[in-house]
N, CA, C and O atoms as a GROMACS GRO file, in nm:
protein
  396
    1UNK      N    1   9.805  10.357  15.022
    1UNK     CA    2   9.678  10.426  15.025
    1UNK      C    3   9.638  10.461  14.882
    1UNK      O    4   9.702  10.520  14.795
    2UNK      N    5   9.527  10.414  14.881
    2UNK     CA    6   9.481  10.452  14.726
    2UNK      C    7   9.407  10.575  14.762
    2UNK      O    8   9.364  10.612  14.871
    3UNK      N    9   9.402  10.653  14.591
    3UNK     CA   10   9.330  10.762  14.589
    3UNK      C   11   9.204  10.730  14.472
    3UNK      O   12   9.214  10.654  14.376
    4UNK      N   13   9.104  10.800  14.505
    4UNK     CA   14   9.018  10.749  14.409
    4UNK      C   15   8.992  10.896  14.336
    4UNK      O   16   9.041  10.992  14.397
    5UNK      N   17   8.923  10.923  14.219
    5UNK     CA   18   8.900  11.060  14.152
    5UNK      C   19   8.786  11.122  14.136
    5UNK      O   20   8.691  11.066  14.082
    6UNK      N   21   8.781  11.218  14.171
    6UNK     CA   22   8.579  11.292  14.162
    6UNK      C   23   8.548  11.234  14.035
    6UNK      O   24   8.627  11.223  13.941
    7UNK      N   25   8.406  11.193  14.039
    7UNK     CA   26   8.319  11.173  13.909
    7UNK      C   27   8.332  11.337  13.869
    7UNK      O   28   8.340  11.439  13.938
    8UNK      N   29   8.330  11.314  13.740
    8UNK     CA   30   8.356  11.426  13.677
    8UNK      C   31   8.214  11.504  13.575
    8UNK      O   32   8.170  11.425  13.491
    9UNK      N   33   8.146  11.638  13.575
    9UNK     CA   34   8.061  11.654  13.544
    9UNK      C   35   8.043  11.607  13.401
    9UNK      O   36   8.143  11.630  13.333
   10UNK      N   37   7.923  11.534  13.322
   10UNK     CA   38   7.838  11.491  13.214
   10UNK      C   39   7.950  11.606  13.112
   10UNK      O   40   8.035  11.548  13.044
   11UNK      N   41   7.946  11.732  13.106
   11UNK     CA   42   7.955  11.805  13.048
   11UNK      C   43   8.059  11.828  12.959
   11UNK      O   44   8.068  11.889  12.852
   12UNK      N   45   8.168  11.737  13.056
   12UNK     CA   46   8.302  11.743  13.011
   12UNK      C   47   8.358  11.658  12.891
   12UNK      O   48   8.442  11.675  12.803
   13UNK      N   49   8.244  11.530  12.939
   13UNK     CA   50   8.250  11.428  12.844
   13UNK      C   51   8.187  11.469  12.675
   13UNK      O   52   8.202  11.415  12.565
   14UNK      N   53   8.129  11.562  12.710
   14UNK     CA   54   8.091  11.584  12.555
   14UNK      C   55   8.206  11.643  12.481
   14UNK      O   56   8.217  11.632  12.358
   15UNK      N   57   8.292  11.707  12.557
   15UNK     CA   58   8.441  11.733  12.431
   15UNK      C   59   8.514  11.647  12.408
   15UNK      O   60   8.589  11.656  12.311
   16UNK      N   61   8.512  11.516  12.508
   16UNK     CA   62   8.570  11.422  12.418
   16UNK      C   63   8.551  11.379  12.325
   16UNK      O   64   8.646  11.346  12.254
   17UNK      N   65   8.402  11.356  12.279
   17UNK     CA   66   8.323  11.313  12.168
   17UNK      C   67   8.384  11.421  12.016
   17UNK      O   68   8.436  11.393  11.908
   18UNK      N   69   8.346  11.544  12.082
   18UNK     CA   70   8.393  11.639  11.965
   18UNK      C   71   8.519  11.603  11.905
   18UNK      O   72   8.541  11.590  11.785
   19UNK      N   73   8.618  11.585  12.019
   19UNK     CA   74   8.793  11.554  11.992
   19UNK      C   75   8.820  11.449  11.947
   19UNK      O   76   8.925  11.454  11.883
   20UNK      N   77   8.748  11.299  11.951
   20UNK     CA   78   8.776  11.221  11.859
   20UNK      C   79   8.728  11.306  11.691
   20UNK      O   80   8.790  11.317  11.586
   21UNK      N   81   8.605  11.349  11.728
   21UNK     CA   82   8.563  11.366  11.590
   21UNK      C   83   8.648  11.444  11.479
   21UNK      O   84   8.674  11.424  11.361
   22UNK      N   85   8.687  11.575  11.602
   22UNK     CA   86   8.838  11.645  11.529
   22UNK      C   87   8.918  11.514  11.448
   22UNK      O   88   8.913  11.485  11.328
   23UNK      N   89   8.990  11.448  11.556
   23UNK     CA   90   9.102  11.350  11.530
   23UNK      C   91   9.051  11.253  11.404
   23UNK      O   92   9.131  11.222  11.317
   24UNK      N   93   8.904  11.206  11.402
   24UNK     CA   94   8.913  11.136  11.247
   24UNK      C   95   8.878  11.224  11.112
   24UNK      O   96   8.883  11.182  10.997
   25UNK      N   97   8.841  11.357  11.156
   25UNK     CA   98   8.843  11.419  11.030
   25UNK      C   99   8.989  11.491  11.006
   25UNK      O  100   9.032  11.524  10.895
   26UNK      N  101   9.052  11.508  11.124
   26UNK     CA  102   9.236  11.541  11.093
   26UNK      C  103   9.294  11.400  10.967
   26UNK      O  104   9.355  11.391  10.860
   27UNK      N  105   9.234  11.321  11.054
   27UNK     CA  106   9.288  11.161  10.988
   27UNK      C  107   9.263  11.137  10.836
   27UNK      O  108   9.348  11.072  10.774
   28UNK      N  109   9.165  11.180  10.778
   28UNK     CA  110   9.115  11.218  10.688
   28UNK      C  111   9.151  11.271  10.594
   28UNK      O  112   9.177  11.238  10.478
   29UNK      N  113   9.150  11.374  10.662
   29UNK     CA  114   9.272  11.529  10.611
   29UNK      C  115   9.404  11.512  10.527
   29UNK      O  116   9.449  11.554  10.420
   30UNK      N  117   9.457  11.402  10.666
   30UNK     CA  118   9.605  11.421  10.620
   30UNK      C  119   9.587  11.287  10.525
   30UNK      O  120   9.621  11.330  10.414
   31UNK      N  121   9.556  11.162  10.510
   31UNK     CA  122   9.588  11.047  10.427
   31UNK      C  123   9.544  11.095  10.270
   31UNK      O  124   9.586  11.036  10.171
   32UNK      N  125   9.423  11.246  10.264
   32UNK     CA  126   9.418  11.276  10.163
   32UNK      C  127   9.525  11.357  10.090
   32UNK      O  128   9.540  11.347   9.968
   33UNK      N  129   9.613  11.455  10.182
   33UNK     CA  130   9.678  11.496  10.120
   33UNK      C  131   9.827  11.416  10.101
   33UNK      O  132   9.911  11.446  10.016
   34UNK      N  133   9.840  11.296  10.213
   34UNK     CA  134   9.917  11.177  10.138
   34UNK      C  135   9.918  11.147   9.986
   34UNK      O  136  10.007  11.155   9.901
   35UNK      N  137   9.755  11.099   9.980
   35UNK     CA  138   9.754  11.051   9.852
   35UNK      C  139   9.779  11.167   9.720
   35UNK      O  140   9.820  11.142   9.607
   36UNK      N  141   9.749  11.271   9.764
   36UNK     CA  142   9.767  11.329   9.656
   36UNK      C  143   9.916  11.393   9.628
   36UNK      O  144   9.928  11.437   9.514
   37UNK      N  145  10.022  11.406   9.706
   37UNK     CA  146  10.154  11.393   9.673
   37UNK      C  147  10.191  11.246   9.636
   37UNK      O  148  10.303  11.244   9.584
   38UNK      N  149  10.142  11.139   9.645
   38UNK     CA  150  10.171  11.043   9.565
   38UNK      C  151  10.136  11.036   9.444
   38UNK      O  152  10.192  10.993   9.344
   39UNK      N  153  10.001  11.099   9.469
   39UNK     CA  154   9.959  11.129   9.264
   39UNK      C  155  10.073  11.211   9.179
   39UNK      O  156  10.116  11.193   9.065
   40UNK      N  157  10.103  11.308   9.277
   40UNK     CA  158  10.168  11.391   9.207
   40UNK      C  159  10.371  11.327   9.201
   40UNK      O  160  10.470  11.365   9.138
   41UNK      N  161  10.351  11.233   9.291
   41UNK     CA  162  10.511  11.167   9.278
   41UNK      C  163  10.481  11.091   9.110
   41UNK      O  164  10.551  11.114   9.012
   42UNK      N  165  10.383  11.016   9.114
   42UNK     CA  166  10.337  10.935   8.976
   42UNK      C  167  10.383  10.997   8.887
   42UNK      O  168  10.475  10.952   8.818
   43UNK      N  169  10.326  11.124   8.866
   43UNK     CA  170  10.328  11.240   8.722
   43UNK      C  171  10.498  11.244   8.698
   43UNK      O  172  10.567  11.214   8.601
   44UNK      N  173  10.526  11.288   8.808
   44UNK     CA  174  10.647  11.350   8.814
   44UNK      C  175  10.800  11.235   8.766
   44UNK      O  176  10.899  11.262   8.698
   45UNK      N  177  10.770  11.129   8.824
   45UNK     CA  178  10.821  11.013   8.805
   45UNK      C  179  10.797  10.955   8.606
   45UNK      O  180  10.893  10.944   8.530
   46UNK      N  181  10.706  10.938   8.581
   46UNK     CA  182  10.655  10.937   8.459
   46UNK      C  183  10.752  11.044   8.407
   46UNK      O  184  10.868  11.003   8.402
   47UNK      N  185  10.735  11.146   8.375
   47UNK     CA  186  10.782  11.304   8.338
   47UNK      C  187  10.928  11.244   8.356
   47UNK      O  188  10.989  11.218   8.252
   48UNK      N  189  10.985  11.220   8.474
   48UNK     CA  190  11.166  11.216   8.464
   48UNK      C  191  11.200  11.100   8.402
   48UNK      O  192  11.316  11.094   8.361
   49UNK      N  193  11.094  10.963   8.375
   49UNK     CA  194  11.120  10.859   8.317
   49UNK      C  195  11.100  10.901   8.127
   49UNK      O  196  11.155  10.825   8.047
   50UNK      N  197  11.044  10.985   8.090
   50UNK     CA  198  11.045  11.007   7.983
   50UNK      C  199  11.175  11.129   7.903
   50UNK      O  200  11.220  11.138   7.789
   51UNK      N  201  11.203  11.214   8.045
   51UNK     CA  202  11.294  11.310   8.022
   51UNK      C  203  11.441  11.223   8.016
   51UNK      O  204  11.524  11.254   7.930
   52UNK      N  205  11.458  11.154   8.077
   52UNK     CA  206  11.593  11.060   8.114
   52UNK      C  207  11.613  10.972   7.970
   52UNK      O  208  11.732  10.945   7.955
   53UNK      N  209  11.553  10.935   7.893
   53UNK     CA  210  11.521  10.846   7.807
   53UNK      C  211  11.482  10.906   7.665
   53UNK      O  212  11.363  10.889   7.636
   54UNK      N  213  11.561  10.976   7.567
   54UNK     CA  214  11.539  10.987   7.444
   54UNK      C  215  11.480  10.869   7.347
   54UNK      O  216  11.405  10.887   7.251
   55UNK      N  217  11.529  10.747   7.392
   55UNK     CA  218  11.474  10.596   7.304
   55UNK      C  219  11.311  10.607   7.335
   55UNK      O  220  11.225  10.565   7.257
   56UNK      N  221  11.285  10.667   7.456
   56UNK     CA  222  11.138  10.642   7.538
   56UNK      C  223  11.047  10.751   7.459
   56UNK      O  224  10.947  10.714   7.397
   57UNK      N  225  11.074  10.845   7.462
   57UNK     CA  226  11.053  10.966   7.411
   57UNK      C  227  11.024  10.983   7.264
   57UNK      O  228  10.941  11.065   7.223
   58UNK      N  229  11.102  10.896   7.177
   58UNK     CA  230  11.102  10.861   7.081
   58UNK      C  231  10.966  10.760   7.006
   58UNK      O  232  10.898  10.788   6.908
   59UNK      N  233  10.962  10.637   7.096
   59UNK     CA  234  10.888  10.598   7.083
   59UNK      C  235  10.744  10.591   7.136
   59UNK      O  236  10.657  10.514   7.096
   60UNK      N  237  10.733  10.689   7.239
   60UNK     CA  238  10.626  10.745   7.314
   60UNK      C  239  10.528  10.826   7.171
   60UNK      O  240  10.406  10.829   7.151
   61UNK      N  241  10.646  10.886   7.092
   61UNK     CA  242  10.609  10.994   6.984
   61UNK      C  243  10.519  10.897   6.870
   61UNK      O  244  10.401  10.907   6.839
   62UNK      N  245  10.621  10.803   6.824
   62UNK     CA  246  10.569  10.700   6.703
   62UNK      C  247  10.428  10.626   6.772
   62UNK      O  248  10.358  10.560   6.694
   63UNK      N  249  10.387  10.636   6.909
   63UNK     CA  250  10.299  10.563   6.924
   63UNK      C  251  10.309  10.418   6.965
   63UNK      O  252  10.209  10.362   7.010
   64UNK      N  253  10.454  10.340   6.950
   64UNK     CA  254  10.486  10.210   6.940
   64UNK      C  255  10.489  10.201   7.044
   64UNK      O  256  10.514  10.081   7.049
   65UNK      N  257  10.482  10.248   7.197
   65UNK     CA  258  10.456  10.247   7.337
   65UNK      C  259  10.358  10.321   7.379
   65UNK      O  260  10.309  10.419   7.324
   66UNK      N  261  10.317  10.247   7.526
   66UNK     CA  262  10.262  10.414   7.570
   66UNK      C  263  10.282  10.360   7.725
   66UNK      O  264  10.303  10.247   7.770
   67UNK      N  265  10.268  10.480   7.782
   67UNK     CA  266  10.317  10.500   7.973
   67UNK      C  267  10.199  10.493   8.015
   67UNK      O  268  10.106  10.537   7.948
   68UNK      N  269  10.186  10.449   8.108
   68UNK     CA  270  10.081  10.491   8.234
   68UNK      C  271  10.119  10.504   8.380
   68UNK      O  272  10.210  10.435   8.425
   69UNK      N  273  10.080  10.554   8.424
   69UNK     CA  274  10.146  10.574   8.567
   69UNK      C  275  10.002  10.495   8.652
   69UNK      O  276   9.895  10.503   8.592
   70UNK      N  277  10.003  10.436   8.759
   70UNK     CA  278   9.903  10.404   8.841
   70UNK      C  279   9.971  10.423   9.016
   70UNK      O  280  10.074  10.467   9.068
   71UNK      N  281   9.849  10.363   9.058
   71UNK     CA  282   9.828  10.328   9.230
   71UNK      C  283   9.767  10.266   9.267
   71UNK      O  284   9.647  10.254   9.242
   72UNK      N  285   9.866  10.172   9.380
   72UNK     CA  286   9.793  10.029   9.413
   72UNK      C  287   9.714  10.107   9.577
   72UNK      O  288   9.782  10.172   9.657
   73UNK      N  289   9.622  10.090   9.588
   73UNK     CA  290   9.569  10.115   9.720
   73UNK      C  291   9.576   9.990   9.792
   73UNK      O  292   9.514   9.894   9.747
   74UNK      N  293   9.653   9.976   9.915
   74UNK     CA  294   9.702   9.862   9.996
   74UNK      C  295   9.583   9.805  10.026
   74UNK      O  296   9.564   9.684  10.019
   75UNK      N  297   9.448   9.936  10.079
   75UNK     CA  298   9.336   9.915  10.128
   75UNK      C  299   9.261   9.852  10.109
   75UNK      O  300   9.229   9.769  10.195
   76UNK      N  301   9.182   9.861   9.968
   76UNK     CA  302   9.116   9.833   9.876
   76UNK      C  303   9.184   9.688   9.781
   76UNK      O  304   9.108   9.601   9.739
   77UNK      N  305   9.263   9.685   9.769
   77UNK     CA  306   9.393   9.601   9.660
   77UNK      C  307   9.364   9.637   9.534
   77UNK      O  308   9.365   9.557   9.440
   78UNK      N  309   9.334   9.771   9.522
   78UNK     CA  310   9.277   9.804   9.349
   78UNK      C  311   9.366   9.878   9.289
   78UNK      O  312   9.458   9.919   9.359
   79UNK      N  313   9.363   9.912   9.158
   79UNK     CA  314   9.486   9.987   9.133
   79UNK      C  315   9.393  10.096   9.075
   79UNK      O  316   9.274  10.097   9.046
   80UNK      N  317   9.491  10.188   9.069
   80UNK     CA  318   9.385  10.339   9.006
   80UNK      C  319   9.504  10.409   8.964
   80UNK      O  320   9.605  10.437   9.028
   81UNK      N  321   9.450  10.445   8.762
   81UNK     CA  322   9.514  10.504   8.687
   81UNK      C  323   9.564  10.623   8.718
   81UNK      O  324   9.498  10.670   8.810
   82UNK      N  325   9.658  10.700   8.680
   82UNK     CA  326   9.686  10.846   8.669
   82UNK      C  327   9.644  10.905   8.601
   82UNK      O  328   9.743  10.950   8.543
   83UNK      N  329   9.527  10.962   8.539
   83UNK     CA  330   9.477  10.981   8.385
   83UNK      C  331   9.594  11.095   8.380
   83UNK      O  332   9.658  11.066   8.279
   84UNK      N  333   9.647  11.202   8.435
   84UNK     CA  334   9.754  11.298   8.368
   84UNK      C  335   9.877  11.160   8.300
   84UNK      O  336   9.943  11.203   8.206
   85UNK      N  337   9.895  11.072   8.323
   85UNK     CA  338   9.978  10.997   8.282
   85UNK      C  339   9.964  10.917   8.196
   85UNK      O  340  10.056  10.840   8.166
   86UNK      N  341   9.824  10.915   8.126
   86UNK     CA  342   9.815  10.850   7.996
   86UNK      C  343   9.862  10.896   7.847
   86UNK      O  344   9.800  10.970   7.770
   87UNK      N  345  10.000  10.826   7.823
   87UNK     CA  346  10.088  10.913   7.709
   87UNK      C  347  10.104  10.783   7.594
   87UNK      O  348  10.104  10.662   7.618
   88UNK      N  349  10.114  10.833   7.497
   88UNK     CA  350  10.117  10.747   7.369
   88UNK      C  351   9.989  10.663   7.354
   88UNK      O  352   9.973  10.604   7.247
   89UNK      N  353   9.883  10.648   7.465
   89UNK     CA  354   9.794  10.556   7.380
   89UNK      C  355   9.668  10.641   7.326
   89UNK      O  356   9.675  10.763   7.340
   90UNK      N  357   9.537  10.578   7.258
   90UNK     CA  358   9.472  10.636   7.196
   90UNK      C  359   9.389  10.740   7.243
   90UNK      O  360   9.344  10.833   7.176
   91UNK      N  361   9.363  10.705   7.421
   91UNK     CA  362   9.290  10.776   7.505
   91UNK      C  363   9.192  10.785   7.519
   91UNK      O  364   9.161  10.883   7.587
   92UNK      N  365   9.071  10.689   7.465
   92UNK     CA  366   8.951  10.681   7.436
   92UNK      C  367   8.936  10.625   7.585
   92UNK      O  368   9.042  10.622   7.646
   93UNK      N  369   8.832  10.582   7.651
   93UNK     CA  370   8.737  10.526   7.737
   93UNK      C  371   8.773  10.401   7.730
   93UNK      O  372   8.816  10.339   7.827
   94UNK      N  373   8.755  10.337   7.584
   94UNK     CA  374   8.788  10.221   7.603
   94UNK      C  375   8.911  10.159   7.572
   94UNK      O  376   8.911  10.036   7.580
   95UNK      N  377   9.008  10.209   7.542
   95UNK     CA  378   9.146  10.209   7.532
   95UNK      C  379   9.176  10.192   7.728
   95UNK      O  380   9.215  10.084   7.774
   96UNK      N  381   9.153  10.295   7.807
   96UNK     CA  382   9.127  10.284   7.944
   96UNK      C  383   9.078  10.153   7.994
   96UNK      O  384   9.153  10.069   8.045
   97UNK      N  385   8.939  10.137   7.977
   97UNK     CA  386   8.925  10.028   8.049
   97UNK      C  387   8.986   9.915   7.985
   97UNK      O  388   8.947   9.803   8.017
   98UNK      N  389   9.059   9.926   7.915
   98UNK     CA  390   9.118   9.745   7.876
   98UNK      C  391   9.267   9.771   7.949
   98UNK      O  392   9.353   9.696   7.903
   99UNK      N  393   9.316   9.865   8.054
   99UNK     CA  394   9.434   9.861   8.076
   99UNK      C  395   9.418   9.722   8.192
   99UNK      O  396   9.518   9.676   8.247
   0.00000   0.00000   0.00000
């Protein structure tokens, strides 16, 4: 024996609408604050790669290197600089865009 289910009043259906809308601005929410503990893994990573490394450090100083930290967005396939992680080079704009 099957059972079948009351049509259900118009009314109800409008919180579903709301609750996706919750759910893609949650979605939102959280991949932003993903990305930005990855920004901040970048810095930090950079920072222990320079702390670990007196030779690095050294030559970070003379200028004869310089670090950058980036991020590949899987999404997009683009990469995007760390600007806190631009160390030893000249730092101009266009020093940047020729990375």
């Amino acid at each position: 024996m099957t059972t079948t289910r009351p049509e259900l009043p118009a009314e109800l259906y409008v919180g579903q609408h709301d609750d996706e809308k919750q759910r893609s601005s949650s979605e939102a929410d959280r991949l932003a604050i993903i990305d930005q503990v990855a920004s901040r893994n970048v810095v930090r990573t950079v920072a222990e790669v320079i702390a670990m490394s007196p030779a690095i450090g050294e030559l970070l100083a003379s200028t004869q290197i310089g670090i950058v930290g980036m991020m590949y967005d899987f999404g997009s396939g683009t990469v995007r600089v760390i600007e806190e992680t631009l160390l030893g080079l000249a730092g101009t704009s266009q020093d940047k865009n020729q990375l």
